[in-house]
SEMARNU-405074 format. One record per atom (N, C-alpha, C): x, y, z; residue in three letters; residue number from 1. Coordinates in Angstrom, 1 decimal, decimal comma. Example, Ala and Ser with C-alpha at 12.3 -4.5 7.8 and 13.67 -1.06 7.14 Angstrom:
# residues 2
SITE/13,2/-5,7/7,8/ALA/1
SITE/12,3/-4,5/7,8/ALA/1
SITE/13,2/-3,3/7,8/ALA/1
SITE/12,8/-2,2/7,1/SER/2
SITE/13,7/-1,1/7,1/SER/2
SITE/12,9/0,0/7,9/SER/2
END
This chain:
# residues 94
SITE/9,7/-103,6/-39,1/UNK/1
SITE/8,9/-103,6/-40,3/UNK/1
SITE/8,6/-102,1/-40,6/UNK/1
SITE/8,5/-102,2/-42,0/UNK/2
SITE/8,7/-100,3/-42,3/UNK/2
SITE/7,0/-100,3/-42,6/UNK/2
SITE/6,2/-99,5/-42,1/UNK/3
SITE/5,4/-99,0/-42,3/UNK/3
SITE/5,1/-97,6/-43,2/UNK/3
SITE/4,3/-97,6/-44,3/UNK/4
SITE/4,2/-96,1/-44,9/UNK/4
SITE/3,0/-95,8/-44,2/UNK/4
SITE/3,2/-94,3/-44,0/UNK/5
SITE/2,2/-93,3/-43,7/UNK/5
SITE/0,7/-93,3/-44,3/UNK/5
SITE/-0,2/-93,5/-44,0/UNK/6
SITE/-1,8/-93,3/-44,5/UNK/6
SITE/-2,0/-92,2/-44,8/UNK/6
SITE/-2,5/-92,1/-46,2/UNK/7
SITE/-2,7/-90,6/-46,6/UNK/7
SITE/-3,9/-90,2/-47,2/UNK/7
SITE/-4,5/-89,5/-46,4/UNK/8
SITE/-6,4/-89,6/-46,6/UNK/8
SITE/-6,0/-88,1/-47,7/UNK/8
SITE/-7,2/-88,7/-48,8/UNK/9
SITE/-7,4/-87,3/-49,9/UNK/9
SITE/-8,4/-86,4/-49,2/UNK/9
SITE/-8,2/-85,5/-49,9/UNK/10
SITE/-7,9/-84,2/-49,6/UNK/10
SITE/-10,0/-83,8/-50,4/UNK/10
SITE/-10,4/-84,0/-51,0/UNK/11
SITE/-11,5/-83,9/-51,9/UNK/11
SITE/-12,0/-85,0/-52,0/UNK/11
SITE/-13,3/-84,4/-51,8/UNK/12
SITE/-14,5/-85,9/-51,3/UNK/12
SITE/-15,6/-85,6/-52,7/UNK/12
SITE/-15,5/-86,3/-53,2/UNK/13
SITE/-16,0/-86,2/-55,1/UNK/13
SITE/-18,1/-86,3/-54,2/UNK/13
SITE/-18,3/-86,1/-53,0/UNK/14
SITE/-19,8/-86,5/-52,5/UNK/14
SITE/-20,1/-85,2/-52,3/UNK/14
SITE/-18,8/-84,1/-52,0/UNK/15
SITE/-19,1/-82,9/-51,6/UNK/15
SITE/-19,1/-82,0/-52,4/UNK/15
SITE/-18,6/-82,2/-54,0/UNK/16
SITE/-18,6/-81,6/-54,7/UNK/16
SITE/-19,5/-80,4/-54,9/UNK/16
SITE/-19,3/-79,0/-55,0/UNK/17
SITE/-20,1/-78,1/-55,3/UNK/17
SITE/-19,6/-77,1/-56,1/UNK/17
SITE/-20,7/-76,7/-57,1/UNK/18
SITE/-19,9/-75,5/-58,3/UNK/18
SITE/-19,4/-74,3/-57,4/UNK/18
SITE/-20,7/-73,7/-56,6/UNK/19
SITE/-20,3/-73,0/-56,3/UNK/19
SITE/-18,9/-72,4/-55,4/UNK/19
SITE/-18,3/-73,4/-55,0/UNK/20
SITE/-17,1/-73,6/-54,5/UNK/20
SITE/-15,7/-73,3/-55,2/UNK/20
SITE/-15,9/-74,1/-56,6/UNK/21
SITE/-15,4/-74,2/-57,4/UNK/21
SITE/-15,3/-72,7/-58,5/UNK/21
SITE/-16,3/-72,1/-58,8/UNK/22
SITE/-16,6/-71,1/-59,4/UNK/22
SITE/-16,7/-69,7/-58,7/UNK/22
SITE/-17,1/-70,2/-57,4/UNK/23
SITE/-16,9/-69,0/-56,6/UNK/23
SITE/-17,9/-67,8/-57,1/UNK/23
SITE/-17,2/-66,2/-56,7/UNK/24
SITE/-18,2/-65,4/-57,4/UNK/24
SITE/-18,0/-64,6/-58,9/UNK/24
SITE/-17,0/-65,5/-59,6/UNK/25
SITE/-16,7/-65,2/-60,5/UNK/25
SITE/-18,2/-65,5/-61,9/UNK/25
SITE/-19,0/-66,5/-61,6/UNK/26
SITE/-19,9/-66,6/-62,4/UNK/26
SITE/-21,4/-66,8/-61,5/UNK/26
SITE/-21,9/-65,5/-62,0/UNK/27
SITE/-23,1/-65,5/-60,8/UNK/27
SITE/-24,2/-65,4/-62,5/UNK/27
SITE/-24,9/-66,5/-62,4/UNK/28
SITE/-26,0/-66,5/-63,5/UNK/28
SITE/-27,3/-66,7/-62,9/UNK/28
SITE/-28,0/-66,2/-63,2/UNK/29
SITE/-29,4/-66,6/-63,0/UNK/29
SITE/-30,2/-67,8/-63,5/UNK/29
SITE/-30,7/-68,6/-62,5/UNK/30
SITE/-31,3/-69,6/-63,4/UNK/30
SITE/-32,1/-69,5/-64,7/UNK/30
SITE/-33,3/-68,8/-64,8/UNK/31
SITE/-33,6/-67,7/-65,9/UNK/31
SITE/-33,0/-67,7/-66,9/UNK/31
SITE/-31,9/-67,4/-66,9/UNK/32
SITE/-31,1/-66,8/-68,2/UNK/32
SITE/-30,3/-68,2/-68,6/UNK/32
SITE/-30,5/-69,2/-67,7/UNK/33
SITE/-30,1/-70,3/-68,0/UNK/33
SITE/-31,0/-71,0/-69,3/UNK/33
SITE/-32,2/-70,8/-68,8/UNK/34
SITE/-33,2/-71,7/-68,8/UNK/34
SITE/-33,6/-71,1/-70,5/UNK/34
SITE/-33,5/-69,6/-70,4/UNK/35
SITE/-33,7/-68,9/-71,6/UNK/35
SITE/-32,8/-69,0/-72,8/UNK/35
SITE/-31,6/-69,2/-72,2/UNK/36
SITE/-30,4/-69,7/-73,6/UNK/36
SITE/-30,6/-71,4/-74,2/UNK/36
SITE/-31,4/-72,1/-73,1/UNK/37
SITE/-31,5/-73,7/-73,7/UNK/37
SITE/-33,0/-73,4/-74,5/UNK/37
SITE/-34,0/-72,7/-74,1/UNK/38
SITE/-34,8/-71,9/-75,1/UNK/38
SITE/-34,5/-71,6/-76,3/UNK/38
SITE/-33,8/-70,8/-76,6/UNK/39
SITE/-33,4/-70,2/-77,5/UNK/39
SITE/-32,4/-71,2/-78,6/UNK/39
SITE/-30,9/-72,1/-77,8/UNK/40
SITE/-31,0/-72,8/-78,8/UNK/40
SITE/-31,8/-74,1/-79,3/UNK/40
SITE/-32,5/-74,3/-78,4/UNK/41
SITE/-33,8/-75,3/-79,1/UNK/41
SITE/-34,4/-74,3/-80,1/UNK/41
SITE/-34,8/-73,1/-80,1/UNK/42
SITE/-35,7/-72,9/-81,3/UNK/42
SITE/-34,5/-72,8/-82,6/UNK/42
SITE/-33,5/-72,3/-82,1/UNK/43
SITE/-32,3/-72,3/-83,2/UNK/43
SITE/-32,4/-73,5/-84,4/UNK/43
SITE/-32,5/-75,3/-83,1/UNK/44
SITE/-32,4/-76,2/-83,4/UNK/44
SITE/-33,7/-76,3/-84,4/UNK/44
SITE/-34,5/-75,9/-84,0/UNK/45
SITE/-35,6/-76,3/-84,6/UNK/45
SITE/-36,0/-75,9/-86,2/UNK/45
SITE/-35,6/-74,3/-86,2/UNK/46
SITE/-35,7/-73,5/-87,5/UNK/46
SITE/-34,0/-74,1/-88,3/UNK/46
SITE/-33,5/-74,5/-88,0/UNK/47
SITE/-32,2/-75,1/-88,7/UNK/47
SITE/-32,4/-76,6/-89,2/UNK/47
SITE/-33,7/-76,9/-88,2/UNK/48
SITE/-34,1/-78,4/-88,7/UNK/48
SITE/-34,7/-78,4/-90,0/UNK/48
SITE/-35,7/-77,2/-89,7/UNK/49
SITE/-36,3/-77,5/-91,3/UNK/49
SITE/-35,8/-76,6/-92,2/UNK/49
SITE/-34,5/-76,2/-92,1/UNK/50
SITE/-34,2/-75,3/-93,2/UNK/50
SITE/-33,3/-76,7/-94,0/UNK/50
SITE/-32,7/-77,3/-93,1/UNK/51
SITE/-31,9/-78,4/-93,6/UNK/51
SITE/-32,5/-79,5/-94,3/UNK/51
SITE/-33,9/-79,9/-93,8/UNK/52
SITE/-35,2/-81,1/-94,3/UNK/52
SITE/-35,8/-80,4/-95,6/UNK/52
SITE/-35,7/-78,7/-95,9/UNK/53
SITE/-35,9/-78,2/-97,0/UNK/53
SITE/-35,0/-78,8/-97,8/UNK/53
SITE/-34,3/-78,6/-98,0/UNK/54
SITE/-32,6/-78,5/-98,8/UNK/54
SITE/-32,4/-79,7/-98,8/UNK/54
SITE/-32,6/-81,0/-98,1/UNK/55
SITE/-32,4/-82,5/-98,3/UNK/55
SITE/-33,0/-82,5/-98,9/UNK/55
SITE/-34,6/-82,5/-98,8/UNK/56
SITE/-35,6/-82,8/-99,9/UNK/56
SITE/-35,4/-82,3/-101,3/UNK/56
SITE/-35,1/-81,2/-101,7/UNK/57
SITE/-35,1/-80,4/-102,8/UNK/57
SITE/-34,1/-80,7/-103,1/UNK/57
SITE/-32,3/-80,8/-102,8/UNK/58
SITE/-31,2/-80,9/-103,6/UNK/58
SITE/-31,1/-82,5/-103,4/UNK/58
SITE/-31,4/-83,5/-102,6/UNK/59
SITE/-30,7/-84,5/-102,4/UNK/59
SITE/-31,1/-85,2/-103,4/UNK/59
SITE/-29,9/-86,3/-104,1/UNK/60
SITE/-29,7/-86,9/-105,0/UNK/60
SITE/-30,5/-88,3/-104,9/UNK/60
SITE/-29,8/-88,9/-104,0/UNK/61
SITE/-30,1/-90,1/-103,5/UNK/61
SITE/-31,2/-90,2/-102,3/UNK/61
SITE/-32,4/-90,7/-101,8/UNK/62
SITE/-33,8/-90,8/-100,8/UNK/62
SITE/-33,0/-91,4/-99,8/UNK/62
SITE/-32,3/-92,1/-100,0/UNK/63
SITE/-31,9/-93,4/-98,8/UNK/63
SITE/-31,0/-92,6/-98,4/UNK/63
SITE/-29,4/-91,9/-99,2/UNK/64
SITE/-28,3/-91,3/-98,1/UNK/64
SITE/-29,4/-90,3/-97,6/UNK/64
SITE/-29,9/-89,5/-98,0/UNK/65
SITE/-30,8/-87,9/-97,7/UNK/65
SITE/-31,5/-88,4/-96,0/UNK/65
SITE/-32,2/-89,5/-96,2/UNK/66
SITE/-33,0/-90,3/-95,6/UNK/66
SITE/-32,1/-90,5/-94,1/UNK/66
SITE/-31,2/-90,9/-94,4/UNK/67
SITE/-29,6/-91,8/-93,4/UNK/67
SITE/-29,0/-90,8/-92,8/UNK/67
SITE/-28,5/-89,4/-93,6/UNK/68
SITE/-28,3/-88,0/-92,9/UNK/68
SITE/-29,1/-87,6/-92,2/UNK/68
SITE/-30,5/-87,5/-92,1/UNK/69
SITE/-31,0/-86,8/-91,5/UNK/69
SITE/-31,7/-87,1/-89,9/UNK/69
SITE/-31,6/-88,8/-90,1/UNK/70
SITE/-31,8/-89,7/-88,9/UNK/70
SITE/-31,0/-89,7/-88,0/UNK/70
SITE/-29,7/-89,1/-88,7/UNK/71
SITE/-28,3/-89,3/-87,8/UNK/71
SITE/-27,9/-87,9/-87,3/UNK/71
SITE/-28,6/-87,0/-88,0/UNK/72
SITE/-28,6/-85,3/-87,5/UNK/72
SITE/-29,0/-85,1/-86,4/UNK/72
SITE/-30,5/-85,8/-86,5/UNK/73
SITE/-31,7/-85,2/-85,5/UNK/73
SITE/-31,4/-86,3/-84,0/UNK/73
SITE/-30,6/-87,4/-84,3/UNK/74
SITE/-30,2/-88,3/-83,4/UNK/74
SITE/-29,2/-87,9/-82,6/UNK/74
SITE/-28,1/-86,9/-83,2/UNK/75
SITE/-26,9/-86,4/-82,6/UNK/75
SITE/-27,5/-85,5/-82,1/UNK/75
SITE/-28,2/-84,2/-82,7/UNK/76
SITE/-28,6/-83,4/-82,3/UNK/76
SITE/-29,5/-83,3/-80,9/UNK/76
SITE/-30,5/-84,4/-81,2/UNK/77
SITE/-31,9/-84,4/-79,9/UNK/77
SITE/-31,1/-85,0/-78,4/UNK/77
SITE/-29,9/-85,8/-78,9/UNK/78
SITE/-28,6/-86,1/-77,7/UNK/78
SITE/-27,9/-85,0/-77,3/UNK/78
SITE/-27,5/-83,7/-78,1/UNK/79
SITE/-26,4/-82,9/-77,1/UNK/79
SITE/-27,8/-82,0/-76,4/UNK/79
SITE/-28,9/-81,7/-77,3/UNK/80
SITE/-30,1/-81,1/-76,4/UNK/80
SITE/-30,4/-81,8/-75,4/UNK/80
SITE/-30,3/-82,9/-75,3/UNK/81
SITE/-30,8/-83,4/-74,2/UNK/81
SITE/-29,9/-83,6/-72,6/UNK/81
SITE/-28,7/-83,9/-73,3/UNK/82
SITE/-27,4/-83,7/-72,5/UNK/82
SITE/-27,0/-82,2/-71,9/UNK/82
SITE/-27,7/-80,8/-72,6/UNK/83
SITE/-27,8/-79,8/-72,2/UNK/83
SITE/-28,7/-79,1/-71,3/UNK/83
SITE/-29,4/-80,3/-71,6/UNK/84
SITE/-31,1/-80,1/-70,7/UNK/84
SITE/-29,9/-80,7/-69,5/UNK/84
SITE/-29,9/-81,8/-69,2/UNK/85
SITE/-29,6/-82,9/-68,0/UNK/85
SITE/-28,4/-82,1/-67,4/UNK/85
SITE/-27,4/-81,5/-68,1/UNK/86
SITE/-26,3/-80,9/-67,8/UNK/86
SITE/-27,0/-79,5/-66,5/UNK/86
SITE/-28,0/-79,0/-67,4/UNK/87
SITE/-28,4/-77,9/-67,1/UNK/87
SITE/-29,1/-78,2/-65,3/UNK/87
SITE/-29,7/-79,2/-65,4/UNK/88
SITE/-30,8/-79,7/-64,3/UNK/88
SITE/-29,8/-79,7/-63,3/UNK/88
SITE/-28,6/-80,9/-63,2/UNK/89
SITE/-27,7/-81,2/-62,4/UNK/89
SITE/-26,8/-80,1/-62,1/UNK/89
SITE/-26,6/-78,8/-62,9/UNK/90
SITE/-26,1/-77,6/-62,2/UNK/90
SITE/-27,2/-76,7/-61,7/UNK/90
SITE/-28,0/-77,1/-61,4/UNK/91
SITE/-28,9/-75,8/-61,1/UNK/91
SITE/-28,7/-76,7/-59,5/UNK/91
SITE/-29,0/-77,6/-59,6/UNK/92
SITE/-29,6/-78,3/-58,2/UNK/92
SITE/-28,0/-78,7/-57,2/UNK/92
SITE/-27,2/-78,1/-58,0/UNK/93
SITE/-25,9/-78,5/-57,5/UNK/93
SITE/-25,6/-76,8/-56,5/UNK/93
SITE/-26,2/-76,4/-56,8/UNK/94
SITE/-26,2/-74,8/-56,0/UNK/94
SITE/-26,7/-74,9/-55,1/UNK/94
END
């Protein structure tokens, strides 16, 4: 009977580590991490009401104006927050 060979992988997805992977090619300070999700939150924030200006004052229609802007702040408050979580899970992965 022909038996095949067992072939154990090579990478254990438990061991995973950036720094491994990145090596010392990107050496960031938490800090400066913490200071760019800072910063584009205030980005987010001064872009929010420049845009809630400008719906209110040019938009045509209450309900689409209304429907964009639920769906803005809903996409938006999700990649912030997915930046935040992204951010958490790499710091603690060091």
């Amino acid at each position: 009977m022909l038996q095949l060979p067992v072939v154990q992988p090579q990478f254990n997805s438990n061991q995973f580590n950036v720094q491994d992977v990145l090596g010392a090619w990107v050496v960031i300070r938490p800090e400066y991490l913490w200071l760019f999700v800072l910063l584009v939150f205030m980005f987010f924030v001064a872009w929010s009401f420049i845009l809630s200006y400008h719906w209110k004052k040019f938009g045509f229609e209450k309900q689409v104006m209304t429907k964009a802007s639920v769906i803005y702040f809903s996409v938006s408050g999700g990649l912030l927050g997915a930046m935040v979580v992204a951010l958490i899970v790499y710091l603690n992965s060091l």
